[in-house]
C-alpha positions in Angstrom: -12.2 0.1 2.6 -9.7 3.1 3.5 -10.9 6.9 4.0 -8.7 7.7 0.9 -10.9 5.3 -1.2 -14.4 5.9 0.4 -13.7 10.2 0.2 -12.8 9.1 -3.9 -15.9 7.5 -4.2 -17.4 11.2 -3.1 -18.5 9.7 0.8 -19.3 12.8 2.9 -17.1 12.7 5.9 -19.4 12.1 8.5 -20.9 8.7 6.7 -16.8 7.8 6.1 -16.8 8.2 9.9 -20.2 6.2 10.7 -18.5 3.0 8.2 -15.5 3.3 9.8 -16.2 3.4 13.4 -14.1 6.5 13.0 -15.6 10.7 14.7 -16.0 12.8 11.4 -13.2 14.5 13.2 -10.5 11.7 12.6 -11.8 11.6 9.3 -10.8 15.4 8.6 -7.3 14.6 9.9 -6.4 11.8 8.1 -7.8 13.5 4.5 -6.2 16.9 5.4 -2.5 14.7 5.9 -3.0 12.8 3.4 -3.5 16.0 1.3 -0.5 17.1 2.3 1.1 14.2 2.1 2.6 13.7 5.1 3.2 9.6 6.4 0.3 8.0 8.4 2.2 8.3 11.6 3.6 4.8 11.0 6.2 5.2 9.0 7.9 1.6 7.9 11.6 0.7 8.9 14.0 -1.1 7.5 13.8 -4.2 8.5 17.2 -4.2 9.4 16.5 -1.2 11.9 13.7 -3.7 13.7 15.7 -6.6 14.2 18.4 -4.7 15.6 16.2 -3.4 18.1 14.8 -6.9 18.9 18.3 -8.5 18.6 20.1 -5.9 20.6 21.1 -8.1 23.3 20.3 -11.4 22.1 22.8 -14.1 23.2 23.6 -16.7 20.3 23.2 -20.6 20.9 24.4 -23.1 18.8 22.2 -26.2 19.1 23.5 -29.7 18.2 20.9 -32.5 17.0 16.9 -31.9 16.9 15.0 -29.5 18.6 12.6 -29.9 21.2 10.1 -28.5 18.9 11.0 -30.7 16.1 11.2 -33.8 18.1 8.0 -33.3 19.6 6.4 -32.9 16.4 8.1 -36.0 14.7 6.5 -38.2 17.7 3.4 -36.6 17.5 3.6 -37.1 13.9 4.5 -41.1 14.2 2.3 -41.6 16.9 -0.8 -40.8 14.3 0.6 -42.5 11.6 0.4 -45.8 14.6 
């Protein structure tokens, strides 16, 4: 459960709080911005914006033939079958 749904359900603050694992204090914030409606302080990005941050200075390989990873699997893969 969020504190947006447990303060609907008319949970005083400091048993919001207690659930949570949460000071009635962080409680008070959260209602009073969400009141207000301001974002939770994690506001989404594109995802365009995070792979351009990840990608910034990625160097592109072209790879020819299986992967490691894929080879590996299909002889782990045969070896079971026996």
């Amino acid at each position: 459960m969020t504190i947006k749904t447990l303060a609907a359900k008319g949970v005083s603050r400091r048993a919001i709080g207690w659930q949570l694992g949460l000071s009635e204090g962080t409680v008070r914030y959260h209602l009073r911005r969400q009141a207000a409606g301001a974002e939770d302080g994690r506001a989404r990005q594109p995802r365009s914006a995070i792979l351009d941050r990840l990608l910034h200075n990625a160097h592109i390989m072209n790879i020819k033939g299986r992967t490691y990873r894929l080879r590996d699997l299909e002889n782990a893969l045969a070896s079971r079958k026996g």
